[in-house]
N, C-alpha and C positions, 0 to 999 in steps of 0.2 A: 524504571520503566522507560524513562528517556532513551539510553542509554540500549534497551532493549530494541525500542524502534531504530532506533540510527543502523544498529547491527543486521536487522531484520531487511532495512531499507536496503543495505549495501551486498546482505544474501541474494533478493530480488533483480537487485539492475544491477549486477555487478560487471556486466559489458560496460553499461553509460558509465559508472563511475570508474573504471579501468580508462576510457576514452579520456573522461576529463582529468584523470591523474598525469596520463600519457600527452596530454594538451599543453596543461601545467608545467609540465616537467621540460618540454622542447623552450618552452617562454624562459623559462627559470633558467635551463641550462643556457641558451644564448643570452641571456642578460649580465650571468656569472662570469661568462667568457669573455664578452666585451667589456663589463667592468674592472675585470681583471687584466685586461691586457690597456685600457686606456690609463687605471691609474699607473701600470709602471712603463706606460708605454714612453714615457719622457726621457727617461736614461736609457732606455734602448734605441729610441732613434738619436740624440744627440750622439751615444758610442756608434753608430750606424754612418751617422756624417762624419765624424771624427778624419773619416779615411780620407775624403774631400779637403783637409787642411786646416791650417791653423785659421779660428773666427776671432786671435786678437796681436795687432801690432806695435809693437815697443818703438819706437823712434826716439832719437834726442832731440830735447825742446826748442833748439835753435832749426835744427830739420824742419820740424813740423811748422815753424813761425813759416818761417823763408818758401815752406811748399805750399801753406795758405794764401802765400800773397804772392806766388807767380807762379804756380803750378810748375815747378819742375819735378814731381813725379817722387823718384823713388831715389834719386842720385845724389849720393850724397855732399851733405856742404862740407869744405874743408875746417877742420877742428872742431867740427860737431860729434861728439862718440860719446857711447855708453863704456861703461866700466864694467867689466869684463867678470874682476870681482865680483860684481853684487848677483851676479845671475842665480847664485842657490836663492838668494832671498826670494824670490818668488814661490818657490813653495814655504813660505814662512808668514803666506796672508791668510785674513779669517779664509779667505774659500780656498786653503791652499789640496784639498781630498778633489777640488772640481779642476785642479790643472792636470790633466792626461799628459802631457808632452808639450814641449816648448823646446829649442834651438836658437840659438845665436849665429849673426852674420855679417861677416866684415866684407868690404869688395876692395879688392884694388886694382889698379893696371899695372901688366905687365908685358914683358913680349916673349915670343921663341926662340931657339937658336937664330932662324933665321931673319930675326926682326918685326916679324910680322907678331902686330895688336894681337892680346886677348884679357877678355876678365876674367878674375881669378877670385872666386868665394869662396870664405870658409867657414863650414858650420862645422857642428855635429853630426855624425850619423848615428852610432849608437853610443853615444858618451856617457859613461860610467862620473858620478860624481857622488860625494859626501856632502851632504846638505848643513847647514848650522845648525838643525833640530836632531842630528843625530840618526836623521835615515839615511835611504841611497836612495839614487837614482838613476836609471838608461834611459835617456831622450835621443832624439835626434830627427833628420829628414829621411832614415829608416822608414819612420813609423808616418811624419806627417808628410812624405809624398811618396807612400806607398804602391799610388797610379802610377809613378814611374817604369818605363820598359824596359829593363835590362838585356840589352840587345848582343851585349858580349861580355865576358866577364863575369862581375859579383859586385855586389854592394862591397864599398871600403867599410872592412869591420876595423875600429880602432880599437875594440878590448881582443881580437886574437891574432896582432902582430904586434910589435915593438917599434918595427920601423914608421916613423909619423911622416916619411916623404912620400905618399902614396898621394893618388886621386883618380875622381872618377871625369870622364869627360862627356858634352853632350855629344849626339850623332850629329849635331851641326856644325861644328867644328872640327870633331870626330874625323868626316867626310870630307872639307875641304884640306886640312892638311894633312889626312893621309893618318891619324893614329889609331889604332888598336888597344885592346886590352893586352897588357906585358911589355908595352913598347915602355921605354926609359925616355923622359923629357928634359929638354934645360927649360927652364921656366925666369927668367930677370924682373926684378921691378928694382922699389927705393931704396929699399931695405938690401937689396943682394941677389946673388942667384944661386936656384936649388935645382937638382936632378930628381924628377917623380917618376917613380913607377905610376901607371895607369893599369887600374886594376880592373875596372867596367866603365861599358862606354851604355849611356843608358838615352833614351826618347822618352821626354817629357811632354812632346807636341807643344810648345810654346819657345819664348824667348831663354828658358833654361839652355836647351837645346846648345847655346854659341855660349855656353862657360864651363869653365874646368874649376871641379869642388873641389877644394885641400881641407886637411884638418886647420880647428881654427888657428893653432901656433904658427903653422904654417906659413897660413896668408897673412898672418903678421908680422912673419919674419920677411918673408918676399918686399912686403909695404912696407917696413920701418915703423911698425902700428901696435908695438908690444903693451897688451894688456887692454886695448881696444877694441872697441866694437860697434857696428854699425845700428844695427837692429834686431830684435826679437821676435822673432813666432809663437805664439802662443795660441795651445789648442783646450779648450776649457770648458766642461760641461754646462752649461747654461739655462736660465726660466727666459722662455718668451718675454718681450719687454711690454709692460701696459703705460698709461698715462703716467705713475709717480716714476718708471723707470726713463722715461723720454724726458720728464721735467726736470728731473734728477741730472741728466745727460747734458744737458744745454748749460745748468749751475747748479751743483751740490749747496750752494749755500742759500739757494732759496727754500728748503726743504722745512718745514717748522721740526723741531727736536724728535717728536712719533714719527713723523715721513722719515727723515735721514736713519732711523735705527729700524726702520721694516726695510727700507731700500740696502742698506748697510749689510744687513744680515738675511737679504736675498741675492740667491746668485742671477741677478741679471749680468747682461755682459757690460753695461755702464761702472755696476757696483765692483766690479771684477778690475775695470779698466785702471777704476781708483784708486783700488788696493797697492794694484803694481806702480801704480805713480808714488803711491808713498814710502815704498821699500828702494825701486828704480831711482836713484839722485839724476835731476834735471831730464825727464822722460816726461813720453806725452805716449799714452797707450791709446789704442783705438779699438772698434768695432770695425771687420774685414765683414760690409754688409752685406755683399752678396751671400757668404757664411752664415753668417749671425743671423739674416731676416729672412733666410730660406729653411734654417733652422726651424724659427719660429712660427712660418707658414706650413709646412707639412706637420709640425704637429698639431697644430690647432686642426687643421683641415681632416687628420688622422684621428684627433679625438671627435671631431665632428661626424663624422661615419661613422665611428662606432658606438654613438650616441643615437643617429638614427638608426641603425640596423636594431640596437635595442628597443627602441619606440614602437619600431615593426613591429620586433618579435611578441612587443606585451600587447600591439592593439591586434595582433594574428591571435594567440593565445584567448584573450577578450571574446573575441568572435567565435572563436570555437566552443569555450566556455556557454555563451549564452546561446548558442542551438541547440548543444546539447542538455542545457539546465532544463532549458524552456521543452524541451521535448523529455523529458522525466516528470517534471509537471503535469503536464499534458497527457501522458501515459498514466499516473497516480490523477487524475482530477474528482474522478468515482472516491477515492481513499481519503483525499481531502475535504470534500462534499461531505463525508460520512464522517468526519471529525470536526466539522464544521457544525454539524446537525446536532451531534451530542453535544455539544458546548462547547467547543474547543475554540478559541478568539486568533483573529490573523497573526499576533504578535506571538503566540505561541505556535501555530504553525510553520510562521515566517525563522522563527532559533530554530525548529528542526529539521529544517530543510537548509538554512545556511549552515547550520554543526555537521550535517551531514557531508557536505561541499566544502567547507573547511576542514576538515579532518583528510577528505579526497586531495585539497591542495597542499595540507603539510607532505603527505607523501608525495604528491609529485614537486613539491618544489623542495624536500630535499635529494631525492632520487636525481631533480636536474641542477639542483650546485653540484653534485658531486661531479654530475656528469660535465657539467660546465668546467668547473677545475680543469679536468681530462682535455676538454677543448683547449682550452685558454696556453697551455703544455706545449698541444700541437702548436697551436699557433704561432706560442714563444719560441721553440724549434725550429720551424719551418721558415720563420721570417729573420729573426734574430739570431739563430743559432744558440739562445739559452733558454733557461727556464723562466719563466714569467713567476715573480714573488707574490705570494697571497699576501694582500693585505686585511687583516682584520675586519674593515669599513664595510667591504664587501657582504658581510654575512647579514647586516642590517637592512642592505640599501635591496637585494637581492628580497629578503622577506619582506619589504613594505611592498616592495613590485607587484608580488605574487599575493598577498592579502588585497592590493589597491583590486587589481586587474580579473580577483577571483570574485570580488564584491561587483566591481562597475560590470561585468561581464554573467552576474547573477539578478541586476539591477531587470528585467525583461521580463526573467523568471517569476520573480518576485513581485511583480505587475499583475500579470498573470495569474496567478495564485488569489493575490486579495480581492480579484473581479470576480473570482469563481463564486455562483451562486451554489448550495446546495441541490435547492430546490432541480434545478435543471440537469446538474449533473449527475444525480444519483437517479432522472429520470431518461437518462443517456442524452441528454440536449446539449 
């Protein structure tokens, strides 16, 4: 008999209960979509910034003493160097899946043929290496200065030539002494003099601009600096940093034993910094803030938007819900009256008017996950260029939404309903 009425009810209004499906369903689908794109919205904007640079620095820990306590910058102290060797070790820490790219960087001085200064860095660009864990890996300033303008020429690829005297030079140097892409260089420092091809002269708009990059043999051969190295780029996926990541940051050892193994075994960029200190002999890694804390501001700020556009969309939904409930009521008040009259108790008419409204909600709130998925697709296409991953969580938080917001949004209706006197209504009052 229930059962009969529900069907009966939904023959009758099936305009109002098509509206509130179709109500339901717009709410459900944008709640699907931004749930879905906020929780993986995190690896998508970190690989988004990525192209921005590396957000962690390697220095040797006499550099960093000596640059704490007279700010000389970035220039390096003499006999302060990293070991050149240890570089695979860095993908050999717990967060070694969260390092995308990292490069090494020696500088030295040198001069031209004709005397006149320049510095001379050598990284990686696209350097091919065998890791101690037995993978591979191509890093380089290929990938982490990407923004660079290759204004003539080509990036130096060192896996498709043999020859290691190549480099590329900036336009500001480029410009004052006249070289080109293909021109041949003397280049002199400590170590000796070499002839480079110059393969692209690129614009960086910065101080890059006045140096010429060699591979890193290279500029260790020019410097007399075999098996040295200055500092490290690392670019690393990262969690926003909260309270235990900051308190963590200042002293690891104040952490009581649960804080150090949550921090330890989160990737904040502190817990990361640590890692590479402990594989790195005599290093001091850092947080490159502007990086790291702009990271951590756009995506809060991005999960915040998409936290209120959902809020909207359930107190939009809400509203819609309850005109329309409250106006099905209203139109049945005569049917209710007359069920009221034969004995029928608010608590029984109140189950089959919400069984009714919940059975309208399940189909529109699964009609709008689906359709949400679909959105959330566009979105991850549109913005990121990939597909946004379902996460499982999604399917719960999506149905409590849609039960909260079908109830608070029926909450009017249901008012309504228990004031109704018989008496009046079935005398058109």
């Amino acid at each position: 008999m229930f059962i009969r009425m529900i069907g009966k009810a939904f023959f009758r209004q099936w305009k109002k209960m098509t509206m509130i499906a179709l109500t339901i369903a717009l709410g459900a689908s944008l709640a699907t979509a931004m749930l879905s794109v906020m929780i993986d919205v995190e690896d998508k904007i970190n690989q988004e910034l990525k192209v921005y640079g590396a957000n962690i620095k390697v220095v040797p820990k006499d550099t960093s003493v000596i640059d704490e306590l007279y700010d000389v910058g970035d220039e390096n102290i003499s006999g302060a160097y990293l070991k050149e060797d240890e570089l695979g070790k860095i993908k050999t820490i717990f967060w070694a899946f969260n390092i995308v790219d990292y490069a090494p960087f020696i500088n030295t001085d040198a001069k031209l043929s004709d005397g006149t200064k320049v510095d001379v860095t050598g990284t990686w660009f696209n350097h091919h290496m065998d890791l101690p864990t037995g993978e591979e890996l191509d890093a380089g300033i290929a990938s982490l200065r990407s923004w660079w303008d290759i204004t003539e020429g080509e990036w130096l690829d060192e896996q498709g030539n043999e020859d290691p005297y190549r480099a590329m030079a900036g336009a500001g140097i480029a410009e004052r002494e006249g070289i080109s892409a293909g021109d041949i260089i003397s280049v002199e420092g400590a170590g000796g003099s070499v002839m480079l091809t110059v393969v692209g002269i690129f614009d960086a708009g910065g101080e890059e601009d006045d140096i010429i990059y060699v591979p890193v043999d290279v500029a260790q051969e020019i410097g007399g600096l075999e098996g040295r190295i200055d500092s490290i780029e690392v670019s690393a996926l990262t969690t926003p940093d909260n309270d235990l990541a900051r308190k963590a940051a200042q002293d690891p050892s104040s952490l009581s034993v649960a804080q150090y193994e949550t921090w330890y075994c989160t990737a904040y960029v502190s817990s990361i910094c640590y890692q590479i200190e402990e594989v790195i002999t005599d290093s001091v890694a850092s947080a490159v803030r502007q990086v790291a804390d702009s990271e951590g501001q756009i995506l809060k700020k991005t999960k915040l938007l998409m936290i209120l556009i959902t809020i909207l969309s359930m107190i939009g939904a809400a509203l819609g819900i309850c005109n329309l409930v409250t106006a099905s009521v209203m139109e049945r008040s005569q049917e209710i009256g007359l069920m009221k009259a034969i004995g029928a108790h608010n608590g029984a008419i109140t189950g089959l008017i919400l069984a009714e409204i919940m059975c309208t909600a399940v189909a529109g709130g699964v009609t709008g996950f689906f359709a949400g998925l679909g959105f959330a697709q566009i979105i991850g296409h549109s913005v990121f260029a990939s597909s946004i991953t379902m996460r499982p969580m999604v399917i719960p938080l999506v149905a409590v939404l849609v039960v909260l917001v079908t109830l608070i949004g029926s909450i009017p209706a249901i008012r309504l309903l228990l004031g109704l006197k018989p008496t009046e209504v079935l005398h058109g009052k």
